[in-house]
N, C-alpha and C positions, 0 to 999 in steps of 0.2 A: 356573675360573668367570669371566664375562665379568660387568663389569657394565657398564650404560649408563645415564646420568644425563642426563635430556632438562632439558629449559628450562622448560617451563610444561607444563599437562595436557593443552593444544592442540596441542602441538608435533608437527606432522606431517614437516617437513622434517627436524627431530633426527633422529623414530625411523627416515624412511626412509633417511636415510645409516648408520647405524648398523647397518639391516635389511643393508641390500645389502652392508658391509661382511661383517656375520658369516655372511652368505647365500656370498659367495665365496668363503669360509673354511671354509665347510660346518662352521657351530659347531651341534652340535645346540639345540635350544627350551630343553633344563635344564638346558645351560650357560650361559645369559644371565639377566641381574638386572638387571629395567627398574627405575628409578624415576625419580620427578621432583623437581629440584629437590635437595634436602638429606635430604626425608623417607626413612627410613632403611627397607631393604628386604630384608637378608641377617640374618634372625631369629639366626641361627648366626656371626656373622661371619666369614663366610668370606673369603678373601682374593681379592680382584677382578683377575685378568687385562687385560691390554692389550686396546683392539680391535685388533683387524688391520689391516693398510693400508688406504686405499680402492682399489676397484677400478675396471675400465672401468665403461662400461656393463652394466647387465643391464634384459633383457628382459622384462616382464610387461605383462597385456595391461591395456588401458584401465579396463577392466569391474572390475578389481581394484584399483586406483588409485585411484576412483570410492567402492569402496566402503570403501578403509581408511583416506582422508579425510574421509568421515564416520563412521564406525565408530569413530575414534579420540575422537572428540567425546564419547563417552559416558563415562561414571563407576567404570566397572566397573575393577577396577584390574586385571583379568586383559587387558585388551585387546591389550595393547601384545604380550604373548606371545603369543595367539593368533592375533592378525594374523603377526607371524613363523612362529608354527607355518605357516598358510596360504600364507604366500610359502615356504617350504621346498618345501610340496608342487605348488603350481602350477608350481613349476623345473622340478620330476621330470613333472609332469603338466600340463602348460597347461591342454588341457579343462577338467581339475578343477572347474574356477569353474562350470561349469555342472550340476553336479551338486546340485539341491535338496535331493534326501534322505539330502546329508552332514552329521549333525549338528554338526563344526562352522563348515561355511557358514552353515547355517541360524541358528547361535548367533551369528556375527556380524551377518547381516541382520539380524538380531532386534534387535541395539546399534543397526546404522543407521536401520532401522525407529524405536526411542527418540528419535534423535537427531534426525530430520526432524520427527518428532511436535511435541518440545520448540522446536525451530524457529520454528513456523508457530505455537505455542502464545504463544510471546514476541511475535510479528507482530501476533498478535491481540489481546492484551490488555496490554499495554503501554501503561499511560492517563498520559500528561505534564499536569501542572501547572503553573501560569503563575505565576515566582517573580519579581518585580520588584529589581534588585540596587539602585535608587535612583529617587527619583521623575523620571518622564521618560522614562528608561529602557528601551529594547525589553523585553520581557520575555524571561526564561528559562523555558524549559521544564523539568523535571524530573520521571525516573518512577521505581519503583522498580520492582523482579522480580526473582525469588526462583529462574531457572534447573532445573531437575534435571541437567542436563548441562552440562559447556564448550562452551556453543554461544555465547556473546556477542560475542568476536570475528569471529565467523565469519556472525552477524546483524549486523554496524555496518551494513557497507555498505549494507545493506536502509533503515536509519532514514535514512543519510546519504542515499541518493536521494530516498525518499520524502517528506523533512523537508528539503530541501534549503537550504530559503533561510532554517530557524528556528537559533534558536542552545540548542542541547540536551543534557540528560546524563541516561544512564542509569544507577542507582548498583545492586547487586548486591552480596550478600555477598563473592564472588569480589574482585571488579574493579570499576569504574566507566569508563565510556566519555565521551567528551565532545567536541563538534562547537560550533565556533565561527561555519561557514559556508562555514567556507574549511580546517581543519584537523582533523583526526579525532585527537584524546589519548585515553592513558586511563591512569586511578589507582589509587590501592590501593581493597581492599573497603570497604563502606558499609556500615550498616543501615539498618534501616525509619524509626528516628528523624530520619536524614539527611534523609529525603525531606519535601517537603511533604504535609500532609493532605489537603489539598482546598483549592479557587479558587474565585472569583464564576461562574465558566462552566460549573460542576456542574450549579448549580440548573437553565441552560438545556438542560444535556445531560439529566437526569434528566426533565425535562418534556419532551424529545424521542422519553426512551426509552418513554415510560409510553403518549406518543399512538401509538406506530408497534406498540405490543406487540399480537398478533392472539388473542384465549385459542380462537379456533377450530382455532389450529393449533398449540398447544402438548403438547407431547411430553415429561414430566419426563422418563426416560430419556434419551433421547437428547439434550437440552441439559444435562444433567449429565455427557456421557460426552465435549461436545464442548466444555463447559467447565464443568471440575471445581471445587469449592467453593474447595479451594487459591486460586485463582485471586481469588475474591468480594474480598477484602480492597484490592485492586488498583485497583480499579473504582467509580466512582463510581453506576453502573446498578443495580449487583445491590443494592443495599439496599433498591429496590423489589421483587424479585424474589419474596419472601415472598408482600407483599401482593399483588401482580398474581397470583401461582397460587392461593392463596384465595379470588380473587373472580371465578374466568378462567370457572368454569361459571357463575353466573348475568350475567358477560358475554356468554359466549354464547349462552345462550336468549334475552338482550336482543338482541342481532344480529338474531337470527333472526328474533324475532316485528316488528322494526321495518325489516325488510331492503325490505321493499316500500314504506314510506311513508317513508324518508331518503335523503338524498343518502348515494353510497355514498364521497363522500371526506370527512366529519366527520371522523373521526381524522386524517387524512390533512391538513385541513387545520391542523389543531392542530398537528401535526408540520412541515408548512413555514413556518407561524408562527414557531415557536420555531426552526427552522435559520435563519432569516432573522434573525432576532434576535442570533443566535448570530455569523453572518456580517458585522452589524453592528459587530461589534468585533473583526474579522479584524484582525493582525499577523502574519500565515505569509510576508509578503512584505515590500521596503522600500517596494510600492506603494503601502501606504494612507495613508505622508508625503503628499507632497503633492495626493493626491486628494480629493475632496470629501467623498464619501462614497461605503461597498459599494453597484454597484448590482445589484443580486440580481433573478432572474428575476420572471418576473407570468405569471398567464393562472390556467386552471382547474384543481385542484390533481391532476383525473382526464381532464386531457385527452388523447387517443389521439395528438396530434401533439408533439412538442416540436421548436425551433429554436434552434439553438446559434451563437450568434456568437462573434467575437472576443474582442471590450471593449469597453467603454464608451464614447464619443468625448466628445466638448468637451460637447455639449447635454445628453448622455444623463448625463455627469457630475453638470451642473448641476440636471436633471429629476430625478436620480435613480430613473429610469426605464431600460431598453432599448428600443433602437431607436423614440429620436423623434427624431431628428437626420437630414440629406439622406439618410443609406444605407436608414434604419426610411421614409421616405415611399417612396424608390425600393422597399420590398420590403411597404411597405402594399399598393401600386398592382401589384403582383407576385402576392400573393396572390391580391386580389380576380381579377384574370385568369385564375390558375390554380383557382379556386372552394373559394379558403379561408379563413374568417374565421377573421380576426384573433382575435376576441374569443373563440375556442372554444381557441384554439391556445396550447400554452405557449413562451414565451418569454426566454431567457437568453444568457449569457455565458461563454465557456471561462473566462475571466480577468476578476473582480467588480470592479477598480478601474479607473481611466484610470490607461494611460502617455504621456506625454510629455513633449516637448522644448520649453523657452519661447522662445519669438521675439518679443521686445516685448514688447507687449500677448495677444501668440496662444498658444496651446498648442498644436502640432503632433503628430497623434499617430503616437509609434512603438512598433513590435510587440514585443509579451512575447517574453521569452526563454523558454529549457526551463527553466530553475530558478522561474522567476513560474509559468507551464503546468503543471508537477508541484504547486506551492504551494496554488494553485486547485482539481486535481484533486478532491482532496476534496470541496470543495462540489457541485461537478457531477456529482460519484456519489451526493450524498445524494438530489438534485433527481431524478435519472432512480427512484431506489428510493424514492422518496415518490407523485410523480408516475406513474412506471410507463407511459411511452406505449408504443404499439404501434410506432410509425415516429418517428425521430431524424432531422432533416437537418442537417447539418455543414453550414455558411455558411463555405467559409475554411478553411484548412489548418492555421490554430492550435486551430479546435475539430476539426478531423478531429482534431490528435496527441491533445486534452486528453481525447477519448470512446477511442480507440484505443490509447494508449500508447505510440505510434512516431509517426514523421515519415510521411508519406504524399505522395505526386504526386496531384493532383484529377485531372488528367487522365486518367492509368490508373484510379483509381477511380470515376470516376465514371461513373452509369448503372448501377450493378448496387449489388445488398443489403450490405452487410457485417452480419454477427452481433454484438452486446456480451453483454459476462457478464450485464446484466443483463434480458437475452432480447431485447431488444428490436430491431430492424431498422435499419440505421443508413443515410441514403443523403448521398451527398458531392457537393454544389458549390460554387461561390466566394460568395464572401462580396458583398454590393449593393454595398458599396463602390468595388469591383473595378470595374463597371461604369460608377459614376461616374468613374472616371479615364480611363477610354480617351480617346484625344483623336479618333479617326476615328468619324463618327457612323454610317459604315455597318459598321464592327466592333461597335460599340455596340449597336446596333439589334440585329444578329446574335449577337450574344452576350445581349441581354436576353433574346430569343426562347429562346433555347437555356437560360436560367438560368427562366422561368416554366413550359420543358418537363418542368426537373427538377423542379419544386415540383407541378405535374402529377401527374407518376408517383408521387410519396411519397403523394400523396392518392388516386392509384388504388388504392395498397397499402392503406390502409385497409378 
């Protein structure tokens, strides 16, 4: 009898050296004793065998790799054998993996199936609170969750991109994770007590959640299936959740009988009220040191246009307004050419605070990085799912990345649609700015032309 004794429950590199060992070895599946760690496994105690040398290489295809990487991730303490089982017979058989109505492929999809589930379930509801370690102080974040699988290691990376420039920890019965900014740690298990209760930015989140809630299109099943009660405790939202499905049908025969005599972004505006308020007290970035204040989009909260700049510059700082500085007049005078009021149109920022560089008396502005642009992200995805326009125009290659999520060239994109998650049309040109720097007035002029063609066409798509 073989035994093998992996490292953690995540250990995928353990169990696959161990695999391909006893795999060369041709050790059958009921000669091996997986376990992890110290926890004991040979009910009988049987006496444990050597592994085997290691071997060359062996061969297995992508597609199996794939899935006993996450497969592994699950709970199930049978795993670790059945995945072995499965690499035995794929040697004998490669196709094999393609066979669906092998009970036990299909038993392990089933684990990975768990495991992706559990994934995207932590992505989702993972609510950080703001724990201040001294007054002054950035604040810390902190959240708690309660896993079904060993997926936490294998989600950091997700928090650390998304969360890039916050300083954060996730604590879990298991483990705790922890990201300084710059370093990704992690510690022994936590409990619920560890964490904080709740922060001053509930109340704005809970009044966010309540104006954007629609009872025309609620579904108890299917919000229960796609976020289960488990989860309520985590969340600062769902303790409205009672009341709001209590009261969601004679919300909506109110809808109904008043849909023809109200503006139909009321909620709508209540809800970018409160993200703007919210946004008012941003620290996701080191930007909001020395900047004046968040300056957070304007226009009308159901306008079919939205326009996405940069940042903020030196006036727009000071205004605390968007684009009323030289680039906002050069692109007042833009619009009206292309036959588009301003005052119908909404208007914002990839990135809510000013950066720059002082020069004397001057503030020079220079361009956010991907860590400021991911920081931001958020706010400009509440703006587009509150707002809801039909057509997006990207001003500038830092709001192309901040609506798209990659770096982009204007020049290949531009003139034609791009798609966002959140349906809406997205079209890409440079930013007014741009135009103000040229130093040739006949490149100028030709480029403006060309920049009120683009604004043009986004208002033909309407």
């Amino acid at each position: 009898m073989h035994r093998v004794t992996l490292a953690d429950e995540d250990d995928f590199d353990g169990w696959r050296d161990a695999a391909r060992a006893l795999a060369a070895a041709n050790v059958p599946p009921e000669a091996v004793l997986w376990q992890v760690g110290d926890a004991p496994s040979d009910l009988f105690g049987a006496t444990a065998a050597a592994l085997p040398p290691a071997p060359g290489p062996l061969r297995v295809s992508r597609q199996f790799i794939d899935l006993a990487r996450t497969a592994i991730l699950h709970r199930d303490p049978a795993r670790f054998a059945l995945l072995y089982t499965l690499l035995l017979r794929l040697i004998a058989r490669p196709g094999a993996i393609a066979d669906r109505a092998d009970p036990l492929i299909r038993r392990i999809e089933g684990l990975a199936k768990g495991v992706r589930r559990d994934i995207h379930k932590m992505r989702a509801f993972v609510r950080f609170r703001a724990v201040a370690d001294a007054p002054g102080d950035d604040p810390r974040y902190v959240a708690w969750f309660e896993p079904e699988h060993h997926i936490v290691r294998v989600n950091a990376r997700f928090f650390v991109d998304r969360f890039h420039t916050m300083h954060w920890s996730i604590l879990t019965p298991a483990l705790t994770i922890h990201w300084d900014g710059s370093v990704l740690s992690e510690g022994p298990g936590a409990s619920r007590a560890d964490a904080p209760q709740d922060d001053p930015v509930e109340a704005v989140w809970k009044s966010y959640y309540a104006s954007i809630f629609n009872p025309a299109r609620l579904k108890i099943g299917a919000m229960l299936k796609e976020m289960p009660r488990k989860y309520w405790k985590n969340m600062p939202e769902t303790a409205l959740v009672a009341d709001l499905i209590k009261g969601a049908r004679a919300r909506e025969l109110a809808m109904v009988q008043t849909a023809r005599a109200t503006a139909p972004a009321g909620d709508a505006r209540a809800a970018w009220a409160a993200l703007r308020d919210e946004a008012a007290a941003c620290t996701r970035c080191p930007l909001h040191r020395p900047a004046t204040a968040t300056v957070f989009g304007e226009g009308p909260v159901d306008a079919p246009l939205m326009l996405v700049g940069e940042q903020p510059g030196d006036q727009e700082d000071l205004a605390v307004r968007p684009f009323v500085g030289p680039a906002g007049q050069l692109l007042d005078a833009a619009l009206a050419e292309a036959g588009i009021d301003r005052a119908a149109t909404y208007l914002t920022n990839a990135v809510k605070h000013f950066k720059f560089e002082p020069r004397g008396k001057r503030r020079i502005h220079a361009t956010p990085d991907a860590g400021e642009i991911s920081a931001c992200r958020w706010w400009i995805e509440q703006e587009l799912l509150i707002v809801r326009p039909r057509i997006v125009v990207a001003l500038g290659a830092t709001a192309a990345r901040a609506l798209l999520g990659r770096t982009v060239t204007i020049a290949r994109e531009r003139g034609r649609p791009v798609s966002l998650e959140s349906g809406a049309e997205a079209w890409i040109t440079v930013h007014p700015s741009y135009l103000l720097r040229l130093p040739d007035p006949a490149a100028a002029a030709e480029q403006r032309a060309a920049f009120v063609a683009d604004l043009r066409a986004a208002a033909a798509r309407l």
